[in-house]
N, C-alpha and C positions, 0 to 999 in steps of 0.2 A: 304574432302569437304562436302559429302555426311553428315557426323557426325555434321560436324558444323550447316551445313542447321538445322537439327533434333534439335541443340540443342536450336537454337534461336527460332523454332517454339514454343516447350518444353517453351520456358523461358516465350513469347507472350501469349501463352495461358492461362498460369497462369496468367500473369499479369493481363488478363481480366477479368478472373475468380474473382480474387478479388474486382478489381474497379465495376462486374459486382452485388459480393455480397453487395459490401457499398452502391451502388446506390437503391440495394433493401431496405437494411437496413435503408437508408434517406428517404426511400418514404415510408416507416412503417411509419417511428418517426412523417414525416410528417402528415402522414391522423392520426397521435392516438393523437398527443399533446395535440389538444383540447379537446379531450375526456376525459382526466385524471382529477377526480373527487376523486379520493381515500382521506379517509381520515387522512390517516398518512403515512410517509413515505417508512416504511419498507410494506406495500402493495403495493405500488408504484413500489418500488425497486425488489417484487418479479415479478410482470409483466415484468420487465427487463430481467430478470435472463436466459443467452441465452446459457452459456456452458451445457456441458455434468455433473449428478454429481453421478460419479459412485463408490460405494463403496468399493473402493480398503480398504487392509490391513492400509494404511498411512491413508487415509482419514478418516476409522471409528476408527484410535488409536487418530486424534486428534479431532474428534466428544466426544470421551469421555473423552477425557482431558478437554475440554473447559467446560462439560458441569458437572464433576465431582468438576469444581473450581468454584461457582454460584458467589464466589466475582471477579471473576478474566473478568467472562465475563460480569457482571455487569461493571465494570471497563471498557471495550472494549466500550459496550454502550452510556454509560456516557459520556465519554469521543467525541465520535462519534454526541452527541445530537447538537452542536451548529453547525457545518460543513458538515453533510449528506444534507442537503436539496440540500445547493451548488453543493458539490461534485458528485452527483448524475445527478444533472441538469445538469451538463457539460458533466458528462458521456452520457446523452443522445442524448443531441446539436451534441458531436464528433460520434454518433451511435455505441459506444463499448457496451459490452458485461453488464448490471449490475450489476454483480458481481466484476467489478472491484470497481466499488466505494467503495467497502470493501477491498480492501488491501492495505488502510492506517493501518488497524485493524493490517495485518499482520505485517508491513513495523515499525509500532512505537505506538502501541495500539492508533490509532489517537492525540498523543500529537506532538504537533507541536516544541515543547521542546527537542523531544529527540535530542540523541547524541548518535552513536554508538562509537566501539572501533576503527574502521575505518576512523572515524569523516564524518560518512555522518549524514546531519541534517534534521529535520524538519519532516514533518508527511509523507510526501514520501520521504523520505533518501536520499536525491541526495548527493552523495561527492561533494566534490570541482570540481572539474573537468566536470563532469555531469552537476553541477550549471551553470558553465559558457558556457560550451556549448549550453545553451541553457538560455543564456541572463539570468543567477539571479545574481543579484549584489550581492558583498559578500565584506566589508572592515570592519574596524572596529566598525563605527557606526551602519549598517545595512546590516542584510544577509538573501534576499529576499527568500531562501530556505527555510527558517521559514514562508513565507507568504502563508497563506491560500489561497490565489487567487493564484497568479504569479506558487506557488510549485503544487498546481493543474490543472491549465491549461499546465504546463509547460512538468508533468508526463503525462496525455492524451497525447498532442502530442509526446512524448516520445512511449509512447506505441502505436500508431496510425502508426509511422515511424515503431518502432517490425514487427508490424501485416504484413504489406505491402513488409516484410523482408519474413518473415517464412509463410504469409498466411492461418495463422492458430492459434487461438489463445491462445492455452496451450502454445505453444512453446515461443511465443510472450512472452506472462506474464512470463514464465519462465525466457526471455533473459534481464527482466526487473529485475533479481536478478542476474545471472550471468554474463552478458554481452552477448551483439549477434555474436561477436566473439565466445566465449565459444560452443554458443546455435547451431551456426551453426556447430562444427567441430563434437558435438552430435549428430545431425540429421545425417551429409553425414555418421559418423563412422556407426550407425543405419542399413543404406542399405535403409532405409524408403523415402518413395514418401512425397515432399514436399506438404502441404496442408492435408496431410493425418497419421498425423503422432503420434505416440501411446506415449505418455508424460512419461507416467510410467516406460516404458521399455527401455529407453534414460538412458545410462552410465555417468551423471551428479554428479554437487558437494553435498556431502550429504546434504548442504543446501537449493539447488538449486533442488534438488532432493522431498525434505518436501514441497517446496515452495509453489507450487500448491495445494498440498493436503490440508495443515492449509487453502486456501480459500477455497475451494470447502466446506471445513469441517464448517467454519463459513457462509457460505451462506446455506448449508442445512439445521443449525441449524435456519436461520433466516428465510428460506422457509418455516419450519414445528418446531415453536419449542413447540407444545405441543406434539410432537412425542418425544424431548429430557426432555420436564421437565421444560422447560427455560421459566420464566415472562419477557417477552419480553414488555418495558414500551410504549406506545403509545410517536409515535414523530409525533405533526402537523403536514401537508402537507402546509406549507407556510417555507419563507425567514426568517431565525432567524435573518440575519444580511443587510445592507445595505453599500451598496460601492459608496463611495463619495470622490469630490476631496476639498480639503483644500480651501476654500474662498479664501485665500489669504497666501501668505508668513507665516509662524507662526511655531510658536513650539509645536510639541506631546503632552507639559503640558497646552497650551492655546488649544487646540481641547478637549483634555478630561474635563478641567474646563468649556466650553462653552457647551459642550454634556450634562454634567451634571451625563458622565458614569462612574463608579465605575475603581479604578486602577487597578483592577482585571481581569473584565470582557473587560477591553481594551486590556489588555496584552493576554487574550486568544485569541483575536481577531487579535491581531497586532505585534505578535511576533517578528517581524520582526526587530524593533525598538530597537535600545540596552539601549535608557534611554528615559526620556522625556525630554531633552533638545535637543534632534533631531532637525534640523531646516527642516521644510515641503517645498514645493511647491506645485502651484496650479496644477502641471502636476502629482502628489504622488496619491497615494490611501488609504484611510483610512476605516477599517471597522467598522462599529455602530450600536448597536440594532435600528430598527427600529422606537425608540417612542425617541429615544436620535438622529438619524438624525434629525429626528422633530426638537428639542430644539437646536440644533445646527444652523438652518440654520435660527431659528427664533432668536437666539442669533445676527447672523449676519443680520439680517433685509432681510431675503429673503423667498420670498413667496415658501411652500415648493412645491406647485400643479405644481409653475414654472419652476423647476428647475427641466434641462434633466436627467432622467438616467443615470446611467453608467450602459454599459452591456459588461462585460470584455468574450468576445468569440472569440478565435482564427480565426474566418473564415472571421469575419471585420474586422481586421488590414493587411494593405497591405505592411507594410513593419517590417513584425514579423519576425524575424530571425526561433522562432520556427518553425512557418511555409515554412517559404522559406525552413527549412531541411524536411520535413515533404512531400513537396509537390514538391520535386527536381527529376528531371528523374539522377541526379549527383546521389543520395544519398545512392546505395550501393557502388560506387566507392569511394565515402567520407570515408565511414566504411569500404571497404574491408580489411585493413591492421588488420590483430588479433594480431598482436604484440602490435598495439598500443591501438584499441578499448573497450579490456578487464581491461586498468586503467581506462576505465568508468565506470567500474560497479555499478548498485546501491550498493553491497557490496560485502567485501571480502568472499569467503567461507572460513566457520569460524567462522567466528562474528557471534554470540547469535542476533536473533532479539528482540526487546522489547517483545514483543509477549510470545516470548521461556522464557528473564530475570521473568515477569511477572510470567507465570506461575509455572517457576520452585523455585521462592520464596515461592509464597503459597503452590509449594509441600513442601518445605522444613516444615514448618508452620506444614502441615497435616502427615509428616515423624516423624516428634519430636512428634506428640500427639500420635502415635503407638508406641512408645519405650516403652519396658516395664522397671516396677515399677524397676528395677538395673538400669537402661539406655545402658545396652549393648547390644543391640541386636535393627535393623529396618528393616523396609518392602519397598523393592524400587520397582517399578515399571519401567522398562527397556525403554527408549526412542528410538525411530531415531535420529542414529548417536552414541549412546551410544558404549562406550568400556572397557571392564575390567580397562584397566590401567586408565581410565578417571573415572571411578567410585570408586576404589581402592582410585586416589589420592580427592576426592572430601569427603569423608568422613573418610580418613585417615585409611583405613581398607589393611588389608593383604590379598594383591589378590589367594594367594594361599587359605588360610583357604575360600572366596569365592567361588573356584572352588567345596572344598572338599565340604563346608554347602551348595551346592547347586546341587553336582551331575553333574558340567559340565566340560565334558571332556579335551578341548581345548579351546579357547579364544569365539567359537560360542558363543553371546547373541541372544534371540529374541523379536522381539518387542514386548510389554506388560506382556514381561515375568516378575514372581515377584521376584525379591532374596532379601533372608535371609543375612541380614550384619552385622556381628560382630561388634561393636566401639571399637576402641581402647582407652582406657582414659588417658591412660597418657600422 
C-alpha cells in the first residue's frame, strides 16, 4: 500500500513539474512576443533555441555531413523559405522548444511532397494512421497530411501530447520518430529517472537513435553557421503566405484564376489538393501569397481591410479533436497499449528519411568524382547505422576483400571511418 502511496505522489509531482514548466514557458512567450523585432527569421528562431546542443560523436558526424554537402543544405533551406515563418509562429504560440521548427528539415527536407517507403506523407510524415488520429482527412481527392497548416498544427500538438508523456523533451522528439510505446520501454529498460533522462545512452532504433542528433546538428549549424562555413540566405521576419477561406462554393481552378497565382506557387502552398477541379467550401482553407489574397478578394468584390482573419491556432478551437487528445487527463490510458501505439509511428525503423535519401545521393555524386582514372577503387566514408553487408551490397563490392584493404578484423565499422572499396565491374 505503502508503495502505491509513493508511486502516485512520484506520478503528481512530475505532473506539476511539468504544467509548472509550460506555465513558465507561456509567460516567457507572453512578456517577449511584443518584443520581437528581429529582422529575419532564423534570428528569431535562434532566440527560441531551448534544448541542450551537445557535441556527442552523432551529432558532430552529421554537422559535418550537412555542411561537407553546401547543395544539399542549400536545398534544406530553400525548400524551408516559404513555411518557416508559419511554422515557427506556431512553435511559439504552443511554447515548444525552437528547434523543433526544424524537424521538418529532418522529417522530408521541408517538402511537403515527400513520400516515404512507409507511405508516411507530407512535410511532418504522419502515416495513415497518425493522420487520422488526429483528424487529417486523407481520401482520394485530398490528403490534408500534405497541408501546410492542418500537418503543422496537427504535429505540435502531437509533440505537446510526447512532452507531457516523457516530460522531457529529447525523449519526446525522439518518440515523435519511434512511437511512445517504443520511447517508453527505452526509458524504463534505461533505469533512468523520468524528466531526467540522457537521450544518447537510450538502447533505441538506429534510426530513432540518429534522430535527435541530425536536429541538434542542424540547429547548431543554423545557431552559428559561420563557425561551419554555411551562407546562410536572410529569410524576412513577415507571413510569406495568407489563410483564407473560399468566398464561396468553387473550384481550386477558379481561386487560382481569380488570385491571379501561378500553378506552382499554389501547389507549394496547397498540397493538399489532388487536382484543380477539387470543389472548395466556404468552411476549406486555402493558402496565398499575400499580394494574391489582395486580388482575390478584390476579384470577389470584398473589401480586403474587411475581411476577418483566420488564425488557425489550436487553443481556439473548442471542439478540436487534437486538442481534446492533447488536453485529456484519459490520455496516457488512450496510448498505454504498446502493442497497438507503435503502428503509429511517424515511421518505421528503417526507412531512409528524406534527409539521409538527400544526402546520400549527393554523396554518391562526390564518391564517383574520387574514383580514380581505372574506376576501381572509392572512398566511403562510414555512416550511422552503416554495415559491412549493407555496404558490400550497395556498391557491389566483396565484403571479404573489404575487410583485407581495410585492416578490419571482424564486422566492427566506426563512424566517419574511411574505407578503401574495390568495384567490381563486371
Amino acid at each position: 500500500m505503502k508503495k502505491y502511496v509513493l508511486l502516485i505522489i512520484v506520478f503528481i509531482s512530475l505532473f506539476l513539474k511539468i504544467y509548472a514548466n509550460e506555465f513558465t514557458t507561456q509567460l516567457m512567450l507572453i512578456n517577449n512576443y511584443s518584443l520581437r523585432q528581429n529582422k529575419d527569421v532564423w534570428s528569431r528562431l535562434r532566440d527560441d533555441f531551448r534544448l541542450s546542443h551537445p557535441q556527442t560523436e552523432q551529432v558532430k558526424y552529421y554537422e559535418r555531413l550537412y555542411t561537407k554537402n553546401p547543395r544539399a543544405f542549400a536545398i534544406i533551406v530553400n525548400n524551408a523559405k516559404p513555411y518557416i515563418y508559419y511554422i515557427l509562429t506556431q512553435v511559439e504560440r504552443a511554447g515548444l522548444p525552437g528547434e523543433i521548427a526544424l524537424l521538418p528539415g529532418v522529417e522530408s527536407i521541408f517538402n511537403p511532397n515527400a513520400k516515404s517507403s512507409s507511405n508516411a506523407f507530407g512535410m511532418w510524415q504522419f502515416i495513415s494512421g497518425t493522420g487520422r488520429r488526429f483528424n487529417l482527412v486523407q481520401n482520394s481527392t485530398i490528403d490534408e497530411r500534405q497541408s501546410i497548416v492542418k500537418s503543422t498544427n496537427a504535429a505540435i500538438a502531437y509533440l505537446g501530447y510526447l512532452y507531457k508523456i516523457f516530460g522531457q523533451w529529447e525523449p519526446a522528439i525522439g518518440a515523435y520518430n519511434c512511437g511512445e510505446g517504443t520511447m517508453y520501454r527505452a526509458v524504463i529498460n534505461s533505469g533512468q529517472n523520468s524528466g531526467s533522462v540522457d537521450y544518447y545512452s537510450l538502447k533505441l532504433p538506429n534510426e530513432t537513435k540518429n534522430y535527435l542528433p541530425k536536429l541538434i546538428a542542424l540547429a547548431s549549424i543554423i545557431d552559428n553557421p559561420q563557425k561551419f562555413g554555411v551562407n546562410l540566405d536572410d529569410v524576412d521576419n513577415t507571413p510569406y503566405f495568407a489563410v483564407i477561406n473560399p468566398v464561396n462554393a468553387t473550384s481550386v481552378g477558379n481561386v487560382i484564376a481569380q488570385s491571379g497565382v501561378s500553378d506552382s506557387i499554389f501547389a507549394k502552398l496547397n498540397p493538399e489538393y489532388q487536382s484543380n477541379s477539387y470543389q472548395l467550401s466556404p468552411s476549406d482553407i486555402v493558402l496565398l501569397p499575400l499580394v494574391n489574397q489582395q486580388l482575390y478578394y478584390a476579384a470577389n468584390n470584398l473589401n480586403y481591410a474587411e475581411v476577418k482573419p483566420i488564425i488557425l491556432d489550436n487553443d481556439e478551437s473548442q471542439n478540436d479533436p487534437v486538442l481534446a487528445l492533447t488536453q485529456s487527463d484519459n490520455v496516457n490510458a488512450q496510448n498505454s497499449d504498446s502493442s497497438s501505439d507503435d503502428s503509429n509511428n511517424q515511421a518505421n525503423p528503417g526507412d531512409e528519411a528524406q534527409l539521409d535519401d538527400l544526402i546520400a545521393n549527393l554523396d554518391q555524386q562526390a564518391q564517383q568524382e574520387q574514383i580514380n582514372g581505372n574506376a576501381q577503387e572509392i572512398r566511403y566514408k562510414v555512416k550511422p547505422g552503416d554495415t559491412l553487408f549493407a555496404i558490400g551490397k550497395k556498391f557491389k563490392a566483396n565484403i571479404k576483400q573489404i575487410r583485407l584493404q581495410n585492416k578490419i578484423p571482424g564486422n566492427d565499422l566506426t563512424v566517419g571511418q574511411t574505407l578503401i572499396i574495390h568495384l567490381n565491374n563486371s
